[in-house]
DRENTOR-551531 format. One line per field, with one value per residue: z, y, x of N, C-alpha, C in turn. Coordinates in pm, 1 decimal, m for minus. Example, Ala and Ser with C-alpha at 12.3 -4.5 7.8 and 13.67 -1.06 7.14 Angstrom:
BEGIN
n_pz <- 780.0 708.0 $
n_py <- m569.0 m225.0 $
n_px <- 1319.0 1285.0 $
ca_pz <- 780.0 714.0 $
ca_py <- m450.0 m106.0 $
ca_px <- 1230.0 1367.0 $
c_pz <- 780.0 787.0 $
c_py <- m330.0 3.0 $
c_px <- 1320.0 1290.0 $
This chain:
BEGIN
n_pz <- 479.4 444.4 644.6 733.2 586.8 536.8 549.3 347.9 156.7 152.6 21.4 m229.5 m349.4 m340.4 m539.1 m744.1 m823.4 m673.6 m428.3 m215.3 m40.3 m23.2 105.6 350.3 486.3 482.1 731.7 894.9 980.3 1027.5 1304.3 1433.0 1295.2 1292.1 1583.4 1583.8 1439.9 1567.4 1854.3 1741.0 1677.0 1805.2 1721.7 1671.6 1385.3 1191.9 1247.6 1174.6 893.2 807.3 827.7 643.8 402.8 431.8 342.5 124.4 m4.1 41.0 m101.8 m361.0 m436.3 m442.1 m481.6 m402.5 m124.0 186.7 327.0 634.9 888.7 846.0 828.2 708.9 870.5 981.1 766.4 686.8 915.9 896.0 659.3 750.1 909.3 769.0 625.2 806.5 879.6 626.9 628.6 897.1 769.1 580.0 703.7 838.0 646.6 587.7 802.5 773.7 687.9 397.5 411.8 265.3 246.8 458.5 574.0 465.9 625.0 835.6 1185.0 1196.6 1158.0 1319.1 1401.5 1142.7 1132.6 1315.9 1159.8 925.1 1040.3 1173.3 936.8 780.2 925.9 852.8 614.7 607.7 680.2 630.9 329.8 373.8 672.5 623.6 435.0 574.3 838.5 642.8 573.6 866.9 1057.0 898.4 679.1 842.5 896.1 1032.0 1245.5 1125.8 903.5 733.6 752.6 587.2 335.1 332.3 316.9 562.0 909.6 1123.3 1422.5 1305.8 1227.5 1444.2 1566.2 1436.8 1446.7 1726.2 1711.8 1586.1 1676.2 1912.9 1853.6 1689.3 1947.6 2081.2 1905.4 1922.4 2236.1 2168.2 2229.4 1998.4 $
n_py <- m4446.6 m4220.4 m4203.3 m4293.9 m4235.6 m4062.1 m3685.9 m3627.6 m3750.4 m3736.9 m3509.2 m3566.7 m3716.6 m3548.7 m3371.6 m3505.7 m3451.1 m3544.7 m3479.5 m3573.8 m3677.9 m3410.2 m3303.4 m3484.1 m3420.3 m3170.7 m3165.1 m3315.6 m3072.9 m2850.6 m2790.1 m2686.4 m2495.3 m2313.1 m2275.8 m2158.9 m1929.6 m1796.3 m1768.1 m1508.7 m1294.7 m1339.9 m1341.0 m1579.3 m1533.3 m1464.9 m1602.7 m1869.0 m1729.7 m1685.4 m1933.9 m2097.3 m1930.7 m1990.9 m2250.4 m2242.5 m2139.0 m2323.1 m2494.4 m2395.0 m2381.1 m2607.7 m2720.3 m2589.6 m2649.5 m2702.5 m2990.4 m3065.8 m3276.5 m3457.5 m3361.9 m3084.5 m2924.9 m2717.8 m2553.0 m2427.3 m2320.5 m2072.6 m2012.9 m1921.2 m1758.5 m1537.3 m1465.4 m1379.6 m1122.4 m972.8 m994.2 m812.9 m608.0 m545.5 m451.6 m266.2 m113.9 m13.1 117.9 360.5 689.0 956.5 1261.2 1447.6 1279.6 1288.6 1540.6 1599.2 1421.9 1343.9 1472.0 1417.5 1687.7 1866.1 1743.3 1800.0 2046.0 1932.7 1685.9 1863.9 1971.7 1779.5 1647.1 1839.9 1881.7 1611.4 1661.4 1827.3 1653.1 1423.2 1255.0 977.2 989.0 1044.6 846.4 676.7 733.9 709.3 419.9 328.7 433.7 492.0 331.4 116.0 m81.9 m303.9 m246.7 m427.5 m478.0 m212.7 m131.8 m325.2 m280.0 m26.5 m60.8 m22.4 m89.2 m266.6 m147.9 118.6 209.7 213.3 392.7 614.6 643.8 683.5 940.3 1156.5 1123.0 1216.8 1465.2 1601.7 1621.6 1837.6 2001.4 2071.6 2126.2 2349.5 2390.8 2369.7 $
n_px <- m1275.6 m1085.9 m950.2 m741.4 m539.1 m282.8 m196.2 m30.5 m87.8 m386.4 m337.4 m234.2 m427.5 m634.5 m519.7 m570.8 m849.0 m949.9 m1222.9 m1339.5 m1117.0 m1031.0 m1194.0 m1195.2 m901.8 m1007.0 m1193.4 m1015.9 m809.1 m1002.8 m1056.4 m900.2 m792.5 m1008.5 m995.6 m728.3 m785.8 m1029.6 m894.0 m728.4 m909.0 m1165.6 m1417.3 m1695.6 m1816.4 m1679.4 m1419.0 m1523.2 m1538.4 m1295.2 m1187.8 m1301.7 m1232.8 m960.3 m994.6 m1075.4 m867.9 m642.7 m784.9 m747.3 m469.9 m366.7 m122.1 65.8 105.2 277.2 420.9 475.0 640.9 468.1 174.5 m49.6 m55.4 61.2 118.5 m147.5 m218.0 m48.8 m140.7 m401.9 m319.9 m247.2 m431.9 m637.2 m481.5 m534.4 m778.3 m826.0 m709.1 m914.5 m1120.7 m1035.2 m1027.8 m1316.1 m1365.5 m1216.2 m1278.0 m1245.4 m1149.7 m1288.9 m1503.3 m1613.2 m1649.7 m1878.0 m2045.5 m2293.6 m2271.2 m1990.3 m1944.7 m1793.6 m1539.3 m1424.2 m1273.2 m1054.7 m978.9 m860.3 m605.1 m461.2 m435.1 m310.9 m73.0 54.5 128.5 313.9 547.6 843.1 915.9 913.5 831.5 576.3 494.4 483.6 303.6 52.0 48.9 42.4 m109.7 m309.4 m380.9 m374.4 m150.7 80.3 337.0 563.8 486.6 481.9 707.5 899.7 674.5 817.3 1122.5 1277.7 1386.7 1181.4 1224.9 1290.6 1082.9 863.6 1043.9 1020.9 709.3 665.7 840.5 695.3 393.4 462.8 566.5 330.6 156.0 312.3 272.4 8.5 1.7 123.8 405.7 581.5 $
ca_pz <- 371.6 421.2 796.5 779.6 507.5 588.9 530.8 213.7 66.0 121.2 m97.5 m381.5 m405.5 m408.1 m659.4 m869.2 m831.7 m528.5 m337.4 m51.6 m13.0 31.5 234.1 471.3 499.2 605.1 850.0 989.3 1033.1 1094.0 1401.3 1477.4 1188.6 1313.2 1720.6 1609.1 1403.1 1662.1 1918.7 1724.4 1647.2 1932.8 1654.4 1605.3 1281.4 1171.5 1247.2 1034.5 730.8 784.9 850.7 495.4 330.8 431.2 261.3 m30.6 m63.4 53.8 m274.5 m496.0 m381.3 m355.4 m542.6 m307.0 13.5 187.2 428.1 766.8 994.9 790.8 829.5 601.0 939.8 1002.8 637.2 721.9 1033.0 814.5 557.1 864.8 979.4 644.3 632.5 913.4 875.5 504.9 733.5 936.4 674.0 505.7 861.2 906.7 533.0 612.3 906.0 712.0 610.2 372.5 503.2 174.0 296.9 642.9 551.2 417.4 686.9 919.5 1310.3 1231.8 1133.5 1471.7 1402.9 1024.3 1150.6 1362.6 1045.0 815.6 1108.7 1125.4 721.4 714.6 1005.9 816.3 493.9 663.7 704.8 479.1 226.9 448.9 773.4 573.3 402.6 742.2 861.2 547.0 599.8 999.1 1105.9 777.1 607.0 934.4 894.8 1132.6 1194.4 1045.5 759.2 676.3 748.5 463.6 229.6 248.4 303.9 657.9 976.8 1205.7 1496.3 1275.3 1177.2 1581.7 1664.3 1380.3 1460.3 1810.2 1716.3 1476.3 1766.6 2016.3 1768.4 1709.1 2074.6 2157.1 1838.5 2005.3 2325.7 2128.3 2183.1 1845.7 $
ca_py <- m4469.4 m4164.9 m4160.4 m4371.8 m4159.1 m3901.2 m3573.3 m3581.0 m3900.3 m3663.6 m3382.7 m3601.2 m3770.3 m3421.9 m3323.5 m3591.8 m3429.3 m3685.1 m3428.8 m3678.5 m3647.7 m3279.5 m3296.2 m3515.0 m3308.8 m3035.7 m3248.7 m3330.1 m2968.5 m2740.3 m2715.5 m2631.4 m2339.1 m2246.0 m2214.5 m2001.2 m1783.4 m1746.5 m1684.6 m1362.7 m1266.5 m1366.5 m1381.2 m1675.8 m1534.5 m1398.2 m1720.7 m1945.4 m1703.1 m1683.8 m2080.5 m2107.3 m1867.1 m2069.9 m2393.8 m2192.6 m2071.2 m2457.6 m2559.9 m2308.8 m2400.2 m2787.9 m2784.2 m2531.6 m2678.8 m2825.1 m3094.2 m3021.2 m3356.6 m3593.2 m3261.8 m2982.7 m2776.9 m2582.5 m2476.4 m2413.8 m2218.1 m1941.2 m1938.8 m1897.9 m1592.4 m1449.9 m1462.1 m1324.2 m980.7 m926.9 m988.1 m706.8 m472.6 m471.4 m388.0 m110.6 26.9 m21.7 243.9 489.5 797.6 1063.1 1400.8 1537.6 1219.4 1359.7 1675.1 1604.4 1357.8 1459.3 1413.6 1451.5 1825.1 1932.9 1725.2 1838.9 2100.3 1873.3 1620.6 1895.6 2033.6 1675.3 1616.8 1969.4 1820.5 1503.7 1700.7 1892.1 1531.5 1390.2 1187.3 848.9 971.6 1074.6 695.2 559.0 769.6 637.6 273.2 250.1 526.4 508.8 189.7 1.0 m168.0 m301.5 m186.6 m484.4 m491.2 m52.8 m153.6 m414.6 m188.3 118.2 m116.8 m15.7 m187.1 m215.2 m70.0 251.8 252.8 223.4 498.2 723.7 705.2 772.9 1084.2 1199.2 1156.5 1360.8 1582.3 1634.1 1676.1 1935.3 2115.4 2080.1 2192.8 2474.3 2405.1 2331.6 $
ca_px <- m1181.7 m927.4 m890.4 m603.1 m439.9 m167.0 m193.4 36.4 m204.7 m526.1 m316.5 m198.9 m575.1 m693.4 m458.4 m587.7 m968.8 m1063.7 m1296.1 m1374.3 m990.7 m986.7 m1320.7 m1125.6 m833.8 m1070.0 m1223.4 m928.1 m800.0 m1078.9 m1130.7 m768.2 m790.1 m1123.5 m975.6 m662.7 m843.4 m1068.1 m827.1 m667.3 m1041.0 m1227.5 m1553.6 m1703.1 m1869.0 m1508.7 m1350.9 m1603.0 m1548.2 m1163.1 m1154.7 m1415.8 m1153.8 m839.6 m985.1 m1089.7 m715.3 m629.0 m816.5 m665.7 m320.9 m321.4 38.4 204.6 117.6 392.9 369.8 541.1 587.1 370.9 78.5 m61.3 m165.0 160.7 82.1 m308.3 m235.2 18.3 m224.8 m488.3 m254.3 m226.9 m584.5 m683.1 m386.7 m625.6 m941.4 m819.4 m697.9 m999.9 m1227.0 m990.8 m1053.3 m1453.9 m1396.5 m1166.7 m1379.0 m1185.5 m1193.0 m1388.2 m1627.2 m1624.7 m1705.7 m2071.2 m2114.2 m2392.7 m2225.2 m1849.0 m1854.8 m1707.3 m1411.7 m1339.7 m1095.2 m898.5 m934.8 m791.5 m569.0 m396.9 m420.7 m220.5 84.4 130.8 204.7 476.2 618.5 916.6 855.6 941.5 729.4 442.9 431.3 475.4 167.0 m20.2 44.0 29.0 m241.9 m511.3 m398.5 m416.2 m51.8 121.6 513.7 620.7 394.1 488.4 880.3 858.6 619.8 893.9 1227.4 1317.3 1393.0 1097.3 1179.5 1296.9 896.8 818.9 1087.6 957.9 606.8 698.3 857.7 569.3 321.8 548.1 568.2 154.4 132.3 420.2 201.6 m117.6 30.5 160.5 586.1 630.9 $
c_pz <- 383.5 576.0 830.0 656.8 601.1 517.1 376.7 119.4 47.0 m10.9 m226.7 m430.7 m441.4 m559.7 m781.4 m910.2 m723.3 m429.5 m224.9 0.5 69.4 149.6 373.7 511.4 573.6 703.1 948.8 1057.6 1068.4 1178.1 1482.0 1374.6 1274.5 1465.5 1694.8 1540.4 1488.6 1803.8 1867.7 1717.1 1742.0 1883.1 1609.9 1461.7 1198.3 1123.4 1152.0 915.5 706.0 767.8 704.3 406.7 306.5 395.4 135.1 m101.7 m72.9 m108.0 m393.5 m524.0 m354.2 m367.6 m449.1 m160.7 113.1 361.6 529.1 843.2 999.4 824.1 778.8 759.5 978.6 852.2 636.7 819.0 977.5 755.5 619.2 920.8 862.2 638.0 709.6 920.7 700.7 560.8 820.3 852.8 632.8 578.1 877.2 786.3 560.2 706.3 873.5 638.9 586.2 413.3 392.0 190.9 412.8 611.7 544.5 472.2 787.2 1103.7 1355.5 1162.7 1245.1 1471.7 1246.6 1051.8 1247.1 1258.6 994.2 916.3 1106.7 987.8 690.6 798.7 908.3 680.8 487.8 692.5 622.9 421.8 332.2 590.0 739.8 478.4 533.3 840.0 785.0 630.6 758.1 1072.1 1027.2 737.3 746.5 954.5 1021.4 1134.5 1114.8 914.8 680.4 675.9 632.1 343.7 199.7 236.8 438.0 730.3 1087.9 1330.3 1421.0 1279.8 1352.2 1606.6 1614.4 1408.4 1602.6 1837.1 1645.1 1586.4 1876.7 1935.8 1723.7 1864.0 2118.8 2034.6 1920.5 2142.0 2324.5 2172.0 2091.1 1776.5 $
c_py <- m4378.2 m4162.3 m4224.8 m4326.1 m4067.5 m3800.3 m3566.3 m3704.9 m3803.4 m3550.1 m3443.7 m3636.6 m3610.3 m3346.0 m3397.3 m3559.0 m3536.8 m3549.8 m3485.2 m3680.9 m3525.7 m3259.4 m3375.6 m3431.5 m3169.5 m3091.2 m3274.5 m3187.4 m2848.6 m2623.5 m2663.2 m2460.0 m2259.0 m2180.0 m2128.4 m1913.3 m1697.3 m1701.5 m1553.2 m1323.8 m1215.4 m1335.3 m1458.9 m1679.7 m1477.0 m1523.3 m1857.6 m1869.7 m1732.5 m1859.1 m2118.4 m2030.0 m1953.1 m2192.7 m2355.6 m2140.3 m2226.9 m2540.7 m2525.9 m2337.2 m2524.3 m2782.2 m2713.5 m2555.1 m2754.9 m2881.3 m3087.1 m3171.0 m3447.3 m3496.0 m3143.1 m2858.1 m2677.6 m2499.6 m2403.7 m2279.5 m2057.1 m1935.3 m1869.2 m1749.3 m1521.8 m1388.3 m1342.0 m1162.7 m994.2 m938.4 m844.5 m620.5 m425.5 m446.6 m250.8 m10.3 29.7 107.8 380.7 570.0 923.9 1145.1 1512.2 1400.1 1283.0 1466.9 1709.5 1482.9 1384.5 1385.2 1393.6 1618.0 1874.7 1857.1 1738.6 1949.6 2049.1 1758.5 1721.7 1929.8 1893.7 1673.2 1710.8 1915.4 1709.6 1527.8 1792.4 1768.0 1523.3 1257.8 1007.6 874.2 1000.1 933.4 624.8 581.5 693.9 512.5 233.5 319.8 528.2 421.9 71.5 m109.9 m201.0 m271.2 m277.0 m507.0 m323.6 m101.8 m286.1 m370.0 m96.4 60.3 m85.5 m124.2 m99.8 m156.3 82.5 286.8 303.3 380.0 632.7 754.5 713.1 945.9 1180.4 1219.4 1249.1 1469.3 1678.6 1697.2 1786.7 2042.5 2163.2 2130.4 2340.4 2504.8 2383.6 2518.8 $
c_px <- m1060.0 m931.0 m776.6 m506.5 m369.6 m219.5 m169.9 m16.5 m307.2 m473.1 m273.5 m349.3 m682.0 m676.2 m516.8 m810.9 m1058.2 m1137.1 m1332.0 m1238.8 m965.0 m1067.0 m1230.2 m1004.6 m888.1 m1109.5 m1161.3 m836.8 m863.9 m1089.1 m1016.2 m736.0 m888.9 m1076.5 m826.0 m721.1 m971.4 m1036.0 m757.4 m809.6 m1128.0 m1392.8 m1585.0 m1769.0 m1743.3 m1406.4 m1408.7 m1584.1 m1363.4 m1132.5 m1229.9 m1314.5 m1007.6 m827.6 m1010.1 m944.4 m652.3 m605.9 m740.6 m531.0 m310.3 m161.4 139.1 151.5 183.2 342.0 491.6 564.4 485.6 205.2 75.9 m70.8 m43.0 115.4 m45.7 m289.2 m148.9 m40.7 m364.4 m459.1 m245.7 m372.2 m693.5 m608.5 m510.2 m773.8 m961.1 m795.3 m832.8 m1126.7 m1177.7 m1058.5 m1224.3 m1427.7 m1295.5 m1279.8 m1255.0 m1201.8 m1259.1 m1523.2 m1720.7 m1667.7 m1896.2 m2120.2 m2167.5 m2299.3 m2077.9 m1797.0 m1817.4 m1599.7 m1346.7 m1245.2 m1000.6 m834.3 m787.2 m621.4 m434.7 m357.7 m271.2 m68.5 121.8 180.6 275.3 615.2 756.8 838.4 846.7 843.6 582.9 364.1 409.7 292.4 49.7 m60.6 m6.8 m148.1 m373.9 m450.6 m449.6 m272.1 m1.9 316.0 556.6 625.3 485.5 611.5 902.0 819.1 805.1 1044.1 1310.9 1334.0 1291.7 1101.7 1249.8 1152.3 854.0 870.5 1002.4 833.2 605.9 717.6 731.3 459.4 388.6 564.1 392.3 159.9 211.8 342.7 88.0 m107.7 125.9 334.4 624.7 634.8 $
């Protein structure tokens, strides 16, 4: 019954509560969600939740999904990449440990004074390389993402945390 609908037929019948509508719609883009999110990924248990996430946003969003070329999947595949950058953020915050965590965790006390030792350089920072640290090094951002957050242009974010790491190291090698 919908395989000979368009794209922008499955989203109005959806809109109207047709579930066999939307079900086709997924059907028909899946397995194209499911293989780029599993090419940035490269998990197929990653890529089934991100591809299960991006029809659950799909659903939520029938009214703002715009139809590209008589097809929802240019729309699918950015909400697929959106998806997938909040898939990663919140892996990175899973492997952030504070450094009053770290402290009373059994197997990283031999690196709580290069924790605090770091902690103490990046609050010699200014106010602009010490958000940049934040966002790129413990949030997990990426330049484009931190140059966006603070209102820069991304390769300032690149040059700065360039200099910031040449700068750690010329400490650590004691020219600073």
């Amino acid at each position: 019954m919908y395989e000979t609908d368009s794209d922008e037929q499955l989203v109005a019948r959806a809109l109207r509560s047709d579930r066999g509508a939307f079900a086709a719609l997924m059907s028909r883009h899946s397995k194209a969600v499911y293989l780029f999110a599993w090419g940035v990924t490269r998990s197929t248990s990653d890529a089934e939740d991100i591809t299960q996430d991006v029809f659950v946003v799909a659903w939520a969003k029938l009214r703002d999904i715009r139809i590209a070329g008589h097809s929802a999947l240019p729309w699918l595949l950015v909400t697929c990449r959106n998806t997938i950058r909040n898939h990663v953020r919140r892996e990175s915050y899973r492997g952030v440990v504070s450094l009053d965590e770290a402290i009373g965790t059994a197997g990283v006390a031999g690196h709580v004074d290069e924790l605090r030792w770091v902690m103490h350089e990046i609050t010699k920072l200014g106010g602009v390389d010490q958000r940049i640290c934040t966002l790129c090094l413990i949030e997990g951002y990426s330049y484009s993402e931190a140059a966006a957050q603070i209102g820069i242009a991304q390769s300032a974010v690149a040059k700065r945390v360039e200099r910031i790491r040449a700068g750690l190291r010329a400490t650590v090698r004691g020219e600073a």
